[in-house]
C-alpha positions as CSV (number, residue, x, y, z in Angstrom):
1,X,228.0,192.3,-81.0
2,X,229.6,189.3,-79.1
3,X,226.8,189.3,-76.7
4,X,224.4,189.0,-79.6
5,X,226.8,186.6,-81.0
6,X,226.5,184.4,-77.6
7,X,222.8,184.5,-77.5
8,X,222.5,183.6,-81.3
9,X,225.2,180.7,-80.4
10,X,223.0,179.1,-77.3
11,X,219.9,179.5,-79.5
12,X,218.6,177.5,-82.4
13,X,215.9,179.5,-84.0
14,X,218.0,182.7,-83.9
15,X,218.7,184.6,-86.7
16,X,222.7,185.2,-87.5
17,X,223.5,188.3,-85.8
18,X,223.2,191.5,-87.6
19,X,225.9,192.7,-89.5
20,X,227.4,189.1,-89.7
21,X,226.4,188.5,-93.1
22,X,226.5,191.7,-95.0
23,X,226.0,190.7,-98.8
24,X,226.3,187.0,-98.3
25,X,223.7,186.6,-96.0
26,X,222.6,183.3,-96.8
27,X,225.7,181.7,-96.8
28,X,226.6,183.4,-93.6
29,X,223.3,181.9,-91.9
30,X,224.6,178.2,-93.6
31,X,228.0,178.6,-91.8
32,X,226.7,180.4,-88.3
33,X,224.6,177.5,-88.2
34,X,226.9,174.7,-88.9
35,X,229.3,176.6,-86.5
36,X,226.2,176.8,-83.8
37,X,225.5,173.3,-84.4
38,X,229.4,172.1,-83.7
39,X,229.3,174.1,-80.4
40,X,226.1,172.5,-79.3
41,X,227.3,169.2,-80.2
42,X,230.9,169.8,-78.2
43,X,229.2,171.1,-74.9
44,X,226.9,168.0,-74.9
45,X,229.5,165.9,-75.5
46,X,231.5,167.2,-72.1
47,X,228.4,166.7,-70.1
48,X,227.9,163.1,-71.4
49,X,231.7,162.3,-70.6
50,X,231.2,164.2,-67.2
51,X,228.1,162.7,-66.1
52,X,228.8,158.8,-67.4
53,X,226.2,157.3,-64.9
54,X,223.4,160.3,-65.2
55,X,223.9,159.0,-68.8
56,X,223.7,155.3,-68.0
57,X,220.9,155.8,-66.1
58,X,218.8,157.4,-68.8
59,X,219.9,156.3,-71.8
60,X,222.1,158.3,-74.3
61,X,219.0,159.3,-76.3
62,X,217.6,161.0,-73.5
63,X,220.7,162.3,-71.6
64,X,221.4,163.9,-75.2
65,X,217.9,165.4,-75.6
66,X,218.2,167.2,-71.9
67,X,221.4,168.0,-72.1
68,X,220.9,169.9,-75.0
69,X,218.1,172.1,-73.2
70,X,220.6,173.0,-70.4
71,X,223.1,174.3,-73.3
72,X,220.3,176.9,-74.8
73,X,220.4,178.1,-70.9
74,X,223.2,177.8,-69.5
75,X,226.9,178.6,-71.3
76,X,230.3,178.0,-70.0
77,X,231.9,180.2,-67.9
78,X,235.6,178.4,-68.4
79,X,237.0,177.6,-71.2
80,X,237.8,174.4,-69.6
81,X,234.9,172.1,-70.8
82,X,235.6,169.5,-67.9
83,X,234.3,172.4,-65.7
84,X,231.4,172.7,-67.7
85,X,227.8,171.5,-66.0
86,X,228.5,172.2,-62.2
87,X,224.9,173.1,-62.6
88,X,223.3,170.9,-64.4
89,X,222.1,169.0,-61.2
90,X,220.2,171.6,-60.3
91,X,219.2,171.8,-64.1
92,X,217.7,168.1,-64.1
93,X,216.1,168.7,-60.4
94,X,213.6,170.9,-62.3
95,X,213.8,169.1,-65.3
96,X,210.3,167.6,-65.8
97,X,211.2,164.7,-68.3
98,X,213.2,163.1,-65.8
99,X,211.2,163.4,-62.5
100,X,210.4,160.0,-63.7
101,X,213.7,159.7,-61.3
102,X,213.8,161.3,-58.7
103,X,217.1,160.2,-57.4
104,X,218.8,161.3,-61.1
105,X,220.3,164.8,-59.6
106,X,221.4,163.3,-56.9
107,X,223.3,160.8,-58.9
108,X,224.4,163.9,-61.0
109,X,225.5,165.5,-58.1
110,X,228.0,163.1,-56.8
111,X,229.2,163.4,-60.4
112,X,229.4,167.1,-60.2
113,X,231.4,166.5,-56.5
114,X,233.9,164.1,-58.1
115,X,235.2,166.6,-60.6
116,X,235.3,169.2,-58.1
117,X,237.3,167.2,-55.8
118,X,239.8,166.4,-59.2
119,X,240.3,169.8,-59.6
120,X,240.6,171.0,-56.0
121,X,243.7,172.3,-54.5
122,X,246.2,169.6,-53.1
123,X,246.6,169.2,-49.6
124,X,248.2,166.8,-47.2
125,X,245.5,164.7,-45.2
126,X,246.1,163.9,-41.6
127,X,246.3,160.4,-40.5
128,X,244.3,158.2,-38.0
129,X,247.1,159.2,-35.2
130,X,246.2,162.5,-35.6
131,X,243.1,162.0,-33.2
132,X,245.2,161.4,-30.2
133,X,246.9,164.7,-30.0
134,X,243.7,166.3,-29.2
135,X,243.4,165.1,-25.8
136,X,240.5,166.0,-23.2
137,X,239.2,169.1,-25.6
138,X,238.8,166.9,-28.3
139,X,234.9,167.6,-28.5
140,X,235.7,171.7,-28.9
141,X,237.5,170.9,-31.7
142,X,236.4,171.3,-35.2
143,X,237.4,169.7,-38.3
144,X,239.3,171.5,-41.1
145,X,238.3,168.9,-44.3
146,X,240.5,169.2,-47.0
147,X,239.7,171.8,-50.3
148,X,238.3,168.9,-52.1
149,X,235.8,167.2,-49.9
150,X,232.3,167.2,-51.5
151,X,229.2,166.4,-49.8
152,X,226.2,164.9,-51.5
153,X,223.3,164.4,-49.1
154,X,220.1,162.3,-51.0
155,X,217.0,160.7,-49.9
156,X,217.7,158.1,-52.0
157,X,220.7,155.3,-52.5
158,X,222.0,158.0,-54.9
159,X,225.5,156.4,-53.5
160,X,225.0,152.8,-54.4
161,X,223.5,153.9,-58.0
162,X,226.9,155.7,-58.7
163,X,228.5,152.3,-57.2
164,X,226.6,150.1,-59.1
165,X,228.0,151.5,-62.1
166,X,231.9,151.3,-61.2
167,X,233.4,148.4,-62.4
168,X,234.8,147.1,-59.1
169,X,231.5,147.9,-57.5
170,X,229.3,146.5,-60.3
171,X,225.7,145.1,-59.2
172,X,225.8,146.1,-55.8
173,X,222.6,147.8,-54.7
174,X,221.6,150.2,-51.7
175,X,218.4,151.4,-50.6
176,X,217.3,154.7,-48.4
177,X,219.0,157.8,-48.0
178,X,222.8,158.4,-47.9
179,X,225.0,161.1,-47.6
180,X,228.1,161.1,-49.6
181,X,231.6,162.1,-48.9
182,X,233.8,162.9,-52.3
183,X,237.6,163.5,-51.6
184,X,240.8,163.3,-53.2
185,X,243.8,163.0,-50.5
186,X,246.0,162.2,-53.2
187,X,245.9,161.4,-57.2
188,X,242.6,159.6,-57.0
189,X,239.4,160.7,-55.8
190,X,237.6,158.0,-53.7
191,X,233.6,158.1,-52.5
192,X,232.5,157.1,-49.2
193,X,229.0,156.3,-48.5
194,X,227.3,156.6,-45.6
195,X,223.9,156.4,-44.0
196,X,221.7,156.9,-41.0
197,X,224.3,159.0,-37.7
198,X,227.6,158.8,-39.7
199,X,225.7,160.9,-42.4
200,X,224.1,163.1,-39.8
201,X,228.1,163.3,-38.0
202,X,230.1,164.3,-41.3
203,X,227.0,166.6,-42.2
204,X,227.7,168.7,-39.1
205,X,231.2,168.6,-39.2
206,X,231.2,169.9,-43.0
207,X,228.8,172.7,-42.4
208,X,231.6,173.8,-39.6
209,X,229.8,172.0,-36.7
210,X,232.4,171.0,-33.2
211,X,233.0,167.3,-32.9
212,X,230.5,167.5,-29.8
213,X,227.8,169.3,-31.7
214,X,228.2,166.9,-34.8
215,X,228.5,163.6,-32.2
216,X,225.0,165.7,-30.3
217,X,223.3,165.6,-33.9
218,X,224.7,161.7,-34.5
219,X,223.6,160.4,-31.4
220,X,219.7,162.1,-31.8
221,X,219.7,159.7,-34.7
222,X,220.8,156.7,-33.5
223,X,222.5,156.4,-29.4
224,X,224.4,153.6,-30.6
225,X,226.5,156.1,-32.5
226,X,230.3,156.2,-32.4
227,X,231.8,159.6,-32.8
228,X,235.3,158.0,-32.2
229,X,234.7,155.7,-35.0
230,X,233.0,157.6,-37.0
231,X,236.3,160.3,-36.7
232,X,239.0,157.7,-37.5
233,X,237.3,156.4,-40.6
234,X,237.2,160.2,-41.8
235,X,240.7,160.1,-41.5
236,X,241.4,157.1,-42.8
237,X,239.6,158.3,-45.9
238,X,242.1,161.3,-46.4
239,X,239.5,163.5,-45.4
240,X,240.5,165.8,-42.6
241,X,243.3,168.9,-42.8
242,X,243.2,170.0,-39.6
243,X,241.7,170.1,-36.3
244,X,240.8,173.2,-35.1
245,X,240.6,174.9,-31.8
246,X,238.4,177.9,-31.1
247,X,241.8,180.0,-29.9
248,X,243.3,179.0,-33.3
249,X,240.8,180.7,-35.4
């Protein structure tokens, strides 16, 4: 019964589930539907106020419209509504109204990351002096991020579209691809964009890449590349928990 109940709820053509009604059928199918209609309307709501810029970018007709197809597939699994939609990137990647945009998931992605780094864990971020206490096997090290670090990675300025539409960032425009860090060291969550090797450098370190195999995949992009730089801005960010040597894991 409540599985029939879901499906009815996530579908607008459904008929009330059986048994629902008994003798008062038609009422019962007036109120399911008004009922159906208020859940729709709440779940779409969430994703509008969690993805502001997918919704800016579109327009709210449109976000509306598409949002409302990822509700009839995809329910919540929390009853926390802010959580709702961590797949909804994916949702508009194959969503073919909005290929239109090809950068829109991405952009819907970074919005997925930020609420994912609001709700992570807390942890205490190292600081910049960290780096000298790692001495001459500083390059076997690896990089323990902290629980709310996000990664976006886009072909596109899917970075400087979210920018452009913060208020202290407001008109600012980027172009080509850029790999997004999302972290929240303390009560904020801040969103660094990179581009070219210092993409390429954080990539490898998140995947669980050493700092000399991430500064090897940085420097194939671009020799100029600074892994020591590169290092202390991470940490300037908030961004790193630990270093980690190979005995230590």
């Amino acid at each position: 019964m409540q599985q029939a109940f879901a499906r009815a709820l996530s579908d607008p053509e459904a008929a009330i589930p059986a048994g629902l009604g008994g003798r008062r059928a038609a009422q019962a199918q007036r109120r399911f539907a008004i009922y159906r209609n208020n859940v729709t309307a709440s779940l779409i709501d969430a994703l509008q106020e969690s993805f502001p810029v997918t919704a800016a970018l579109v327009g709210e007709e449109f976000f509306r419209a598409m949002a409302r197809e990822f509700v009839r597939c995809e329910r919540p699994r929390s009853q926390v509504l802010l959580c709702y939609g961590d797949t909804f990137p994916d949702f508009i990647a194959a969503f073919e109204p909005a290929q239109a945009l090809p950068y829109l998931a991405d952009v819907a992605r970074i919005e997925a990351a930020w609420i994912a780094a609001y709700h992570a864990a807390d942890a205490e971020p190292l600081g910049p002096a960290a780096l000298a206490a790692l001495g001459a096997d500083a390059g076997a090290a690896r990089v323990k991020l902290l629980p709310s670090v996000r990664l976006a990675v886009s072909q596109f300025p899917a970075g400087s579209i979210w920018l452009a539409h913060q208020a202290e960032h407001a008109g600012e425009a980027g172009e080509g691809p850029e790999t997004v860090l999302v972290v929240r060291p303390a009560m904020e969550v801040t969103l660094r964009v990179m581009r070219g090797a210092e993409g390429v450098f954080a990539t490898a370190l998140y995947r669980g890449g050493s700092i000399e195999e991430a500064a090897a995949a940085a420097l194939g992009a671009d020799g100029s590349f600074d892994p020591g730089t590169a290092l202390v801005s991470l940490l300037t960010q908030g961004a790193v928990l630990a270093f980690e040597m190979e005995n230590d894991r």
